[in-house]
Biotite code that builds the C-alpha atoms (Angstrom):
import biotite.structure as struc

atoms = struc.array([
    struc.Atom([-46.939, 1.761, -1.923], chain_id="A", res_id=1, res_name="UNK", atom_name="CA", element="C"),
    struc.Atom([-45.736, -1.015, -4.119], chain_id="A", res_id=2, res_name="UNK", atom_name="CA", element="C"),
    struc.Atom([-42.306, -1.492, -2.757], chain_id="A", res_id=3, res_name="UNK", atom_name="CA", element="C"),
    struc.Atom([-40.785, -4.970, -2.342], chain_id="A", res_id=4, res_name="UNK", atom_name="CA", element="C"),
    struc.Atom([-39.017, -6.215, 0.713], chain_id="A", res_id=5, res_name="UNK", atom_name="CA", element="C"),
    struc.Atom([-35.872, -7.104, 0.184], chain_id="A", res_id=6, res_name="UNK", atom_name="CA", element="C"),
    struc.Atom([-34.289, -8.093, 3.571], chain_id="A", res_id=7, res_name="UNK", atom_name="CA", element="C"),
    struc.Atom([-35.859, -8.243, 6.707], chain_id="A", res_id=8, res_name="UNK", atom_name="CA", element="C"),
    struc.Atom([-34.977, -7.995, 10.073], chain_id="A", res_id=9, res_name="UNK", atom_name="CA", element="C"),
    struc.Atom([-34.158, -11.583, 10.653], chain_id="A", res_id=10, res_name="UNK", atom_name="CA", element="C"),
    struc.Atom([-32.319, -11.335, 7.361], chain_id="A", res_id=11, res_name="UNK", atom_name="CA", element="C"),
    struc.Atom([-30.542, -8.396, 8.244], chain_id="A", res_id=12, res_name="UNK", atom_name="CA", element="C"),
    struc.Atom([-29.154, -9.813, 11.614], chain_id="A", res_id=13, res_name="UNK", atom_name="CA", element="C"),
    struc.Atom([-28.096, -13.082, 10.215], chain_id="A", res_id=14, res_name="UNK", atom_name="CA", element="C"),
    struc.Atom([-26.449, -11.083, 7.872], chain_id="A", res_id=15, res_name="UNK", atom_name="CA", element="C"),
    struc.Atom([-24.585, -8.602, 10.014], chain_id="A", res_id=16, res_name="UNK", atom_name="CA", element="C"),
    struc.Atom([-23.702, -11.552, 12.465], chain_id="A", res_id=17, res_name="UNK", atom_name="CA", element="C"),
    struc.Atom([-21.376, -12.901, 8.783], chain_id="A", res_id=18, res_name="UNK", atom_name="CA", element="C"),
    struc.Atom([-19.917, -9.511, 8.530], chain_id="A", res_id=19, res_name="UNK", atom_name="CA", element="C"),
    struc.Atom([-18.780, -9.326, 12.169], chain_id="A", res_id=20, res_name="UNK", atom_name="CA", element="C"),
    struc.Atom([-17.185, -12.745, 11.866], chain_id="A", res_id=21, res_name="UNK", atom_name="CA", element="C"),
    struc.Atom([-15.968, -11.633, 8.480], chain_id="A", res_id=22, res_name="UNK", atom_name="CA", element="C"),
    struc.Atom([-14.182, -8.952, 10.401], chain_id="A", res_id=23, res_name="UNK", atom_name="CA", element="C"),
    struc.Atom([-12.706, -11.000, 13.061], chain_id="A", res_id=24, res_name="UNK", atom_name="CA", element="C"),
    struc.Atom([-11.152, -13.251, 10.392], chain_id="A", res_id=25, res_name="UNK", atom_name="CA", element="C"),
    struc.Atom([-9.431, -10.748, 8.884], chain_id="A", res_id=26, res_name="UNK", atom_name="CA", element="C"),
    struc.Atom([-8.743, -8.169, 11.782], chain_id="A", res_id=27, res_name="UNK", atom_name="CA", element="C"),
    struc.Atom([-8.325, -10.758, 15.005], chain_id="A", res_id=28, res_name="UNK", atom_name="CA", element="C"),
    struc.Atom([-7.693, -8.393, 17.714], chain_id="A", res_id=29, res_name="UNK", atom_name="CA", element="C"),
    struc.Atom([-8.482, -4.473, 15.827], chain_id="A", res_id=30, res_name="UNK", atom_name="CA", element="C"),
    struc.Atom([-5.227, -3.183, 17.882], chain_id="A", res_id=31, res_name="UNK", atom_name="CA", element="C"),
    struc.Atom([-4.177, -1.512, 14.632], chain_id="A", res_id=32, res_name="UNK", atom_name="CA", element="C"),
    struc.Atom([-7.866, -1.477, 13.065], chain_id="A", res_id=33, res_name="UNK", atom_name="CA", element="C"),
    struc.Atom([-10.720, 1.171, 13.152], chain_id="A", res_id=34, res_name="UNK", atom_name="CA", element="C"),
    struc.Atom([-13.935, 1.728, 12.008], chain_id="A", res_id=35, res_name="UNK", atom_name="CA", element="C"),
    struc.Atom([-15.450, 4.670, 10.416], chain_id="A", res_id=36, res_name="UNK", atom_name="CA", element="C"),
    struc.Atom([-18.946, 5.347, 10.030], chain_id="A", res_id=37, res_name="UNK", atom_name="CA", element="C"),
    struc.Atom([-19.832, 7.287, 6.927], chain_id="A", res_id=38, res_name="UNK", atom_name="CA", element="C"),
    struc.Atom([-22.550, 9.945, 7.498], chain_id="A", res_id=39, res_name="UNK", atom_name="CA", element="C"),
    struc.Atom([-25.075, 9.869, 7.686], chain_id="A", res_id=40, res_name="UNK", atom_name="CA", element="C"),
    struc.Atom([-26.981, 5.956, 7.155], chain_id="A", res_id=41, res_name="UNK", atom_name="CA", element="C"),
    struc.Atom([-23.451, 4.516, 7.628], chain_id="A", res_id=42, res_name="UNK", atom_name="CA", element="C"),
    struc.Atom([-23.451, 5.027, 10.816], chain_id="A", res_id=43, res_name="UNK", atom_name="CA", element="C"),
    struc.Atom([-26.452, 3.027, 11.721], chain_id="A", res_id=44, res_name="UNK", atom_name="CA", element="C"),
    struc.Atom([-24.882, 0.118, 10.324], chain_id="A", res_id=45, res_name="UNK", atom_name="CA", element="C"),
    struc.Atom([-21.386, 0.783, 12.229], chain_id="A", res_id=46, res_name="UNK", atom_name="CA", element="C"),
    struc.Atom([-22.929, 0.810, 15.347], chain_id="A", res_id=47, res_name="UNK", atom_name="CA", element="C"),
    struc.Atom([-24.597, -2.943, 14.735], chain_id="A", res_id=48, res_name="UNK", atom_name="CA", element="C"),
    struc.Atom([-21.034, -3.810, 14.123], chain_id="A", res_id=49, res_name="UNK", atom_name="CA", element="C"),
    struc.Atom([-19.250, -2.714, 16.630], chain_id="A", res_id=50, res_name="UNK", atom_name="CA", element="C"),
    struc.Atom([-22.053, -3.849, 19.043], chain_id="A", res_id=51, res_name="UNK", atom_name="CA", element="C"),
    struc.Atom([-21.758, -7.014, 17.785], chain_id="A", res_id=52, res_name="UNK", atom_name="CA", element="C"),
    struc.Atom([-18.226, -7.208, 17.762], chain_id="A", res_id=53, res_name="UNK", atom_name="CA", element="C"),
    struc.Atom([-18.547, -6.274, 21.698], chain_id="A", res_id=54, res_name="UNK", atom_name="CA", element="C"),
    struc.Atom([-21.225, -9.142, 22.499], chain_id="A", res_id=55, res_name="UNK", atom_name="CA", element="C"),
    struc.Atom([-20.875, -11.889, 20.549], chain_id="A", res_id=56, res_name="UNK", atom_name="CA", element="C"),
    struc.Atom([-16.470, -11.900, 20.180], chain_id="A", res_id=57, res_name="UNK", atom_name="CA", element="C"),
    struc.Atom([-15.945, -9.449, 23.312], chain_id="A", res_id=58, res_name="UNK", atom_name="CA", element="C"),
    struc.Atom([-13.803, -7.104, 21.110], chain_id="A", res_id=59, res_name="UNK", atom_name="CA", element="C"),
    struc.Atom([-13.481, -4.297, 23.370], chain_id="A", res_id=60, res_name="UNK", atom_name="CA", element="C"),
    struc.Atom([-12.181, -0.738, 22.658], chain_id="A", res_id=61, res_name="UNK", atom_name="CA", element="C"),
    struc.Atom([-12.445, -0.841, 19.025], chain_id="A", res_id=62, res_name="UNK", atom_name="CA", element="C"),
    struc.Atom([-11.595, 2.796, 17.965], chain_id="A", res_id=63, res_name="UNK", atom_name="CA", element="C"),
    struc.Atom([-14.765, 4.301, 15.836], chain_id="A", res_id=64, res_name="UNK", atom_name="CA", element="C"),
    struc.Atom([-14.977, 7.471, 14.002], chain_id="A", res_id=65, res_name="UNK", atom_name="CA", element="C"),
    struc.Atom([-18.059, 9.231, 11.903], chain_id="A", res_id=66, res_name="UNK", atom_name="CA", element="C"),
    struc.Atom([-16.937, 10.726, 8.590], chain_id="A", res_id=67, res_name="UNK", atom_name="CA", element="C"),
    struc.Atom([-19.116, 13.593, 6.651], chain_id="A", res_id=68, res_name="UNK", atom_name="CA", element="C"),
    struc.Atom([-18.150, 13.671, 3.246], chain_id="A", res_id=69, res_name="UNK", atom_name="CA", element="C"),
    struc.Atom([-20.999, 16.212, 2.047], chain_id="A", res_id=70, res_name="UNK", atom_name="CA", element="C"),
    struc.Atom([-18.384, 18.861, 0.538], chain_id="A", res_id=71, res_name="UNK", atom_name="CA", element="C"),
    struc.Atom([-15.996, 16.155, -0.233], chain_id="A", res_id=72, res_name="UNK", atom_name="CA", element="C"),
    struc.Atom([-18.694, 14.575, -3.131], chain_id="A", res_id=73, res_name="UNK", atom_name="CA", element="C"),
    struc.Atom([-18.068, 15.824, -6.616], chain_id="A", res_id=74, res_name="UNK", atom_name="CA", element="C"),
    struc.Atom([-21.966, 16.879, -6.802], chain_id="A", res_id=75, res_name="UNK", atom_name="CA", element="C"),
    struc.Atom([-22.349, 18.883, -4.067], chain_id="A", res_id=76, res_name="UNK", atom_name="CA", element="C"),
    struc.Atom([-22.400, 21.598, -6.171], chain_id="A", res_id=77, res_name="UNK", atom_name="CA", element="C"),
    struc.Atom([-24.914, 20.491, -8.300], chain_id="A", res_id=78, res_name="UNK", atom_name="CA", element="C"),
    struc.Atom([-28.131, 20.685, -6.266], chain_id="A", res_id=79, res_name="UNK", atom_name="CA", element="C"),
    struc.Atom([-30.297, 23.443, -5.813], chain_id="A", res_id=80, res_name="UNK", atom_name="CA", element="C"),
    struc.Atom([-31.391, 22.171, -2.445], chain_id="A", res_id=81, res_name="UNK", atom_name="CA", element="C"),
    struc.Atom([-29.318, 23.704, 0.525], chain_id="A", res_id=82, res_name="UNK", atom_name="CA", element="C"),
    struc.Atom([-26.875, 21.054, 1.868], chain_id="A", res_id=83, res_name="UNK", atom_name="CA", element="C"),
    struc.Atom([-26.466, 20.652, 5.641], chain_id="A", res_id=84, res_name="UNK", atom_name="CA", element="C"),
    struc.Atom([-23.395, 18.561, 7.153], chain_id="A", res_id=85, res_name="UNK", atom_name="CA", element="C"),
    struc.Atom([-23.257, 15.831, 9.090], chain_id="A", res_id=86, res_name="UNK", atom_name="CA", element="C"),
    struc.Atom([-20.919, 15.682, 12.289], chain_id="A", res_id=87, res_name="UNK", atom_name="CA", element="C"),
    struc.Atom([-17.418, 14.189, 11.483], chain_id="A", res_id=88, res_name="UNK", atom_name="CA", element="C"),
    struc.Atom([-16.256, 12.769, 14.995], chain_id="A", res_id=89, res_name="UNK", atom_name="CA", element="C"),
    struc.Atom([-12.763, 10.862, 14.696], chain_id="A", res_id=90, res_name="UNK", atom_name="CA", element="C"),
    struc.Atom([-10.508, 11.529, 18.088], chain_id="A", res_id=91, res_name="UNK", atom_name="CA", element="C"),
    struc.Atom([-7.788, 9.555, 16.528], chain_id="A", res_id=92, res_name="UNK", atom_name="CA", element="C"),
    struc.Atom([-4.878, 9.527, 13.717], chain_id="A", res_id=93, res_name="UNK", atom_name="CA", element="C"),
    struc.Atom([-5.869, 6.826, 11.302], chain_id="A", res_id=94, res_name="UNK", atom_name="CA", element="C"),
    struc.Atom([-1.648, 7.256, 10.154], chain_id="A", res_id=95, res_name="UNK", atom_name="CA", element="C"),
    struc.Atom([-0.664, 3.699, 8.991], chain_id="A", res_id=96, res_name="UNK", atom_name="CA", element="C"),
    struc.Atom([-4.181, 2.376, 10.416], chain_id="A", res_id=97, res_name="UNK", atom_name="CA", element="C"),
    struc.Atom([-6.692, -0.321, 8.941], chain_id="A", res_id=98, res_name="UNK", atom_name="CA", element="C"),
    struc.Atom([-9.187, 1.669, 8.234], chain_id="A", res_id=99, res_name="UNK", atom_name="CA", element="C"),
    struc.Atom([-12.526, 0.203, 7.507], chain_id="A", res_id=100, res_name="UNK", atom_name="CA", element="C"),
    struc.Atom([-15.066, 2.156, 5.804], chain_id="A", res_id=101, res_name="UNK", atom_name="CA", element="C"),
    struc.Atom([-19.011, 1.711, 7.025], chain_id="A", res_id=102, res_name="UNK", atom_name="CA", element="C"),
    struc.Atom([-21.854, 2.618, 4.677], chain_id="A", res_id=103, res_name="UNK", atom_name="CA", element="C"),
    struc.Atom([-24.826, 0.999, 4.462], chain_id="A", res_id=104, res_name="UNK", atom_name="CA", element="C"),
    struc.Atom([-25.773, 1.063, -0.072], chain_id="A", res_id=105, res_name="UNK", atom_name="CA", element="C"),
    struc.Atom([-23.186, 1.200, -2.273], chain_id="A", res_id=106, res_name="UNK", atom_name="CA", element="C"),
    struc.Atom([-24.627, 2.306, -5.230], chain_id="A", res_id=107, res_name="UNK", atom_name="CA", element="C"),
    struc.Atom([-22.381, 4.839, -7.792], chain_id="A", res_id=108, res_name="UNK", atom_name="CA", element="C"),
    struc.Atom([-19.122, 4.578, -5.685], chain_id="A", res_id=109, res_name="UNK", atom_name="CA", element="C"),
    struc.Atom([-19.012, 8.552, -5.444], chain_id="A", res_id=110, res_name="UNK", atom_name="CA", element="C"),
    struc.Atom([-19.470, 8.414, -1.549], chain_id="A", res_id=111, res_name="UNK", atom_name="CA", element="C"),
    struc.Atom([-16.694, 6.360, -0.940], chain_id="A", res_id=112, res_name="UNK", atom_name="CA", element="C"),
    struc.Atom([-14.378, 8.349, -3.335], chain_id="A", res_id=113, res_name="UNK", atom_name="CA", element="C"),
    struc.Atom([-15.711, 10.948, -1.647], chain_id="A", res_id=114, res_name="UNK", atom_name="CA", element="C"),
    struc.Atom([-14.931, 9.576, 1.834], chain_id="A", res_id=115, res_name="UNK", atom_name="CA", element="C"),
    struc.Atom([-11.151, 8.529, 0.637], chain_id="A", res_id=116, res_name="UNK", atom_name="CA", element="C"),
    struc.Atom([-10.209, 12.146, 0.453], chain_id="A", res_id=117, res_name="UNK", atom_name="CA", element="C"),
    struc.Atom([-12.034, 13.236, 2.936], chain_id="A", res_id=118, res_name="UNK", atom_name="CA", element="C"),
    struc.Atom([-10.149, 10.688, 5.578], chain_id="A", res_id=119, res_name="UNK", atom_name="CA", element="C"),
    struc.Atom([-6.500, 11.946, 4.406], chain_id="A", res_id=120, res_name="UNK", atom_name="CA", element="C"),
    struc.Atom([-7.604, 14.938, 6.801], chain_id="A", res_id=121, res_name="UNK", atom_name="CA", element="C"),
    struc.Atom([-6.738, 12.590, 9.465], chain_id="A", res_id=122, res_name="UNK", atom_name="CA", element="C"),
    struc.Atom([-3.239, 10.996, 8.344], chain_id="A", res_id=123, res_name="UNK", atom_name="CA", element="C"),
    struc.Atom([-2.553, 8.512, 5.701], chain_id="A", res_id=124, res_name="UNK", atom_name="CA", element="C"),
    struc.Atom([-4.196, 4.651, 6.143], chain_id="A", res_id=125, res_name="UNK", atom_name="CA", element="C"),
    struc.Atom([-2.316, 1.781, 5.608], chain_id="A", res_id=126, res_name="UNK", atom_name="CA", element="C"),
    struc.Atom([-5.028, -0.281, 3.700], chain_id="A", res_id=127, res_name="UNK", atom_name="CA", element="C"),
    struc.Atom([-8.780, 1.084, 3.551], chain_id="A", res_id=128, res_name="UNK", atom_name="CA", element="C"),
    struc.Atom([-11.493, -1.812, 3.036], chain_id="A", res_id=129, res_name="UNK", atom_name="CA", element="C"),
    struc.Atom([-15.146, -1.003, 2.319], chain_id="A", res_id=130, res_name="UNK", atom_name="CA", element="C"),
    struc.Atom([-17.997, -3.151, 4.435], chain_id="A", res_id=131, res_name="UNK", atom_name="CA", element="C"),
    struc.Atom([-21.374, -2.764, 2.956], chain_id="A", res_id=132, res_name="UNK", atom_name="CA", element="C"),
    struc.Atom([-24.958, -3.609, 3.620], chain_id="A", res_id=133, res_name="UNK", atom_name="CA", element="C"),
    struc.Atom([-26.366, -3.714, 0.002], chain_id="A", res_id=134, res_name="UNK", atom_name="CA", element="C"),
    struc.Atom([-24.390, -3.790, -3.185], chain_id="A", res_id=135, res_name="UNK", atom_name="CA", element="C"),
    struc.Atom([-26.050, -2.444, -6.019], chain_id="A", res_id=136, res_name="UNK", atom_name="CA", element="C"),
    struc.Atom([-24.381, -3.982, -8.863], chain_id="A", res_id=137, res_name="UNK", atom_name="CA", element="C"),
    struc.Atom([-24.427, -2.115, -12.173], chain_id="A", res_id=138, res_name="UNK", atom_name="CA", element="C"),
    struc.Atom([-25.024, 1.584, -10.988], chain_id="A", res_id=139, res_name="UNK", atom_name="CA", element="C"),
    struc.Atom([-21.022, 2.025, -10.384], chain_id="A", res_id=140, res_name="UNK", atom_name="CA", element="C"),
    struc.Atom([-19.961, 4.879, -11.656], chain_id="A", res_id=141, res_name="UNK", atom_name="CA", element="C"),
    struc.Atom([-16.673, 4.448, -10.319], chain_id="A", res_id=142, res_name="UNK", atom_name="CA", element="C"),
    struc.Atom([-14.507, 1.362, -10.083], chain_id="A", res_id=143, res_name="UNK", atom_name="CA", element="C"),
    struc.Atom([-14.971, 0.937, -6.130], chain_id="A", res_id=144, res_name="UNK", atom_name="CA", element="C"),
    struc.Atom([-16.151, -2.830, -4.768], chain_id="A", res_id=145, res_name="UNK", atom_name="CA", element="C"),
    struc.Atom([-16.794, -3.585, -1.087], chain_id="A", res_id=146, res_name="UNK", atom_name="CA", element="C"),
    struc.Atom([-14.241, -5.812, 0.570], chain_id="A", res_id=147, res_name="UNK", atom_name="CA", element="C"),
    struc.Atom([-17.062, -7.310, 3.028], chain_id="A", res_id=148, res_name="UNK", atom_name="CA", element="C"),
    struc.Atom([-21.127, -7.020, 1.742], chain_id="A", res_id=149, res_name="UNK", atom_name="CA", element="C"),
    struc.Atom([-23.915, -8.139, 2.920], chain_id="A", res_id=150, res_name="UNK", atom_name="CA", element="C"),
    struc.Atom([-26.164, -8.747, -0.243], chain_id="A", res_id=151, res_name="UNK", atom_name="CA", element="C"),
    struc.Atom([-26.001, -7.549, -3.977], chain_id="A", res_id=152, res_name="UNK", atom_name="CA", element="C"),
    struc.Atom([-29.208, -5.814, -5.469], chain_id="A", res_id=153, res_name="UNK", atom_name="CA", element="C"),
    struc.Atom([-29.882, -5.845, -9.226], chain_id="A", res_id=154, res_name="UNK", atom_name="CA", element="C"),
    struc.Atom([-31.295, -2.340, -9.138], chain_id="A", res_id=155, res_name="UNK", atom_name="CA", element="C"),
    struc.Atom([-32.181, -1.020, -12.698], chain_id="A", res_id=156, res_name="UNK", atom_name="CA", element="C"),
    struc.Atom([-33.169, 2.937, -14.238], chain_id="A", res_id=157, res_name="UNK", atom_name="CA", element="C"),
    struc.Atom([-34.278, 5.139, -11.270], chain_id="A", res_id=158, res_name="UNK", atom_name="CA", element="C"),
    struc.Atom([-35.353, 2.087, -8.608], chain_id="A", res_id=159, res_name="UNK", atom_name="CA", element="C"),
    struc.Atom([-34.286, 3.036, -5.224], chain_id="A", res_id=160, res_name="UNK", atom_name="CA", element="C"),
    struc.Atom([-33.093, 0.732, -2.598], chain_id="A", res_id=161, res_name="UNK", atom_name="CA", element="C"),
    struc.Atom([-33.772, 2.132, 0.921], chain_id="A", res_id=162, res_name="UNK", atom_name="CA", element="C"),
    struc.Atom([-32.401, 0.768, 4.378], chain_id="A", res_id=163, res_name="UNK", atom_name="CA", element="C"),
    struc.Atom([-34.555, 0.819, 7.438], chain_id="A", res_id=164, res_name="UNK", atom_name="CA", element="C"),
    struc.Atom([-33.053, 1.070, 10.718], chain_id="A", res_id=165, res_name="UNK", atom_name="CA", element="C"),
    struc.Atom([-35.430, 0.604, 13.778], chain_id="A", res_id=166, res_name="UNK", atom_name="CA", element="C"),
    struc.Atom([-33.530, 3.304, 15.627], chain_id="A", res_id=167, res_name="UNK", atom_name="CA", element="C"),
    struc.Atom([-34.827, 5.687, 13.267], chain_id="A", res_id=168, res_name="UNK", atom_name="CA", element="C"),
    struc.Atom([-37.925, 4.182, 10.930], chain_id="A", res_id=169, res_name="UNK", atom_name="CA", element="C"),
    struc.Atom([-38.610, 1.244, 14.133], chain_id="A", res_id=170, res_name="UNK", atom_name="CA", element="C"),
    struc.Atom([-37.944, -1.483, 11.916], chain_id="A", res_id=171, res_name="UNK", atom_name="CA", element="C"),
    struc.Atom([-35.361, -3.102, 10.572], chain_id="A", res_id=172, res_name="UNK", atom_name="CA", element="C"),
    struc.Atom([-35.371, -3.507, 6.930], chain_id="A", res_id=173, res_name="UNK", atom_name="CA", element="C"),
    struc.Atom([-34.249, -3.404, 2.920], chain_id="A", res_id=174, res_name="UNK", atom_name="CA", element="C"),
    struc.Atom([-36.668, -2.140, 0.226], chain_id="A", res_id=175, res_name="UNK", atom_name="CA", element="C"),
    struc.Atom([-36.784, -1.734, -3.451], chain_id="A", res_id=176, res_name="UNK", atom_name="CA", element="C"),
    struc.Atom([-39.264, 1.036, -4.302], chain_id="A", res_id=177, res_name="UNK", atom_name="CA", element="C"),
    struc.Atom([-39.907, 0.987, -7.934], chain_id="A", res_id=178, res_name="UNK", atom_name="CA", element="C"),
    struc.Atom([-39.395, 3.344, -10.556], chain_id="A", res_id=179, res_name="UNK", atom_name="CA", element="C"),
    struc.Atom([-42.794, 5.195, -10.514], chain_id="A", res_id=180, res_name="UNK", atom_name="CA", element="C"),
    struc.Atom([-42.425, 5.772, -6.431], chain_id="A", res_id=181, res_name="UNK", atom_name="CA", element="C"),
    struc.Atom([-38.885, 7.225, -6.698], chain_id="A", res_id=182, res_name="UNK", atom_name="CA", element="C"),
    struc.Atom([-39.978, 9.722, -9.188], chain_id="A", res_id=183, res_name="UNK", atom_name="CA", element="C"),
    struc.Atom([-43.148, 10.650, -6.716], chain_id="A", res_id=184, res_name="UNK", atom_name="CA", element="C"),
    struc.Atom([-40.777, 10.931, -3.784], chain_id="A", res_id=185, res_name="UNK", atom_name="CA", element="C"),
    struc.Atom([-38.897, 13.208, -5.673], chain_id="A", res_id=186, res_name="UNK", atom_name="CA", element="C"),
    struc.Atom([-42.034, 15.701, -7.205], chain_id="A", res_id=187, res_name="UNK", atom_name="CA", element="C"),
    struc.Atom([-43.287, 15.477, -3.292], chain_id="A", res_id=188, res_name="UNK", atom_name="CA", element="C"),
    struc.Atom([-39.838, 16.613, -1.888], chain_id="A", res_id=189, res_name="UNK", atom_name="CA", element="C"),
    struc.Atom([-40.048, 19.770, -4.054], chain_id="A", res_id=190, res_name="UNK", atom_name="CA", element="C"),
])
């Protein structure tokens, strides 16, 4: 496999230690701010936050939800391939909240459209913000930016940027798989 590393795990952590404090500048005690986790590799990265948040500023009690936005996307419809949801878990009202969205690649913007109407099923925010791990600038289909990121990709045609968490793959890492693997993946999926 030719794939190039992109981040790793040292990366990564100084990385997520900038978004925490990004957070804390801009949401000092989170008594009127949550965190939402989008399903399903969003959630990986909201966890790393939140732990952080709990260690390293002892922000305790930060409310945290998991969205699912599979039959909230505007392609669900469009695959072949039998879709199975993720759990949504959000015990609270998010009414006139600062919400902050979780996901770890923002690549076409459709999840996070996807995740703003799914969240209205829970009350009305009063501002949404978007933390990401990896931007990849130039695939939006949609005009959606992330208000905190970690790092921007310059992704082109069918490259694939995949995020390793060691709670599921045992490392922590970013990858760019070229072109010719992506398409493979895809024929060996079938």
């Amino acid at each position: 496999m030719s794939q190039k590393v992109l981040l790793n795990s040292k990366e990564i952590n100084i990385i997520l230690r900038r978004l925490a404090c990004q957070l804390v500048e801009n949401h000092p005690n989170f008594k009127n701010t949550v965190i939402i986790g989008i399903q399903p590799r969003g959630v990986f990265l909201a966890n790393r936050i939140i732990q952080l948040l709990e260690e390293e500023y002892s922000i305790n009690n930060v409310e945290y939800g998991q969205l699912d936005i599979t039959f909230y996307r505007d392609d669900f419809r469009r695959s072949d391939k039998l879709l199975e949801a993720n759990k949504t878990k959000i015990d609270f009202i998010v009414e006139d909240k600062q919400v902050i969205f979780v996901d770890d690649v923002l690549y076409t913007g459709r999840s996070i459209r996807a995740a703003l109407t799914a969240i209205q099923s829970f009350g009305r925010p009063n501002v949404i913000e978007l933390l990401t791990l990896i931007d990849r600038r130039f695939s939006r289909h949609l005009p959606i930016q992330p208000d905190y990121n970690g790092r921007q990709v310059d992704a082109i045609n069918d490259e694939q940027v995949k995020v390793h968490w060691k709670e599921v793959q045992g490392e922590d890492a970013v990858y760019l798989l070229p072109t010719s693997e992506t398409k493979q993946q895809k024929t060996d999926s079938k």
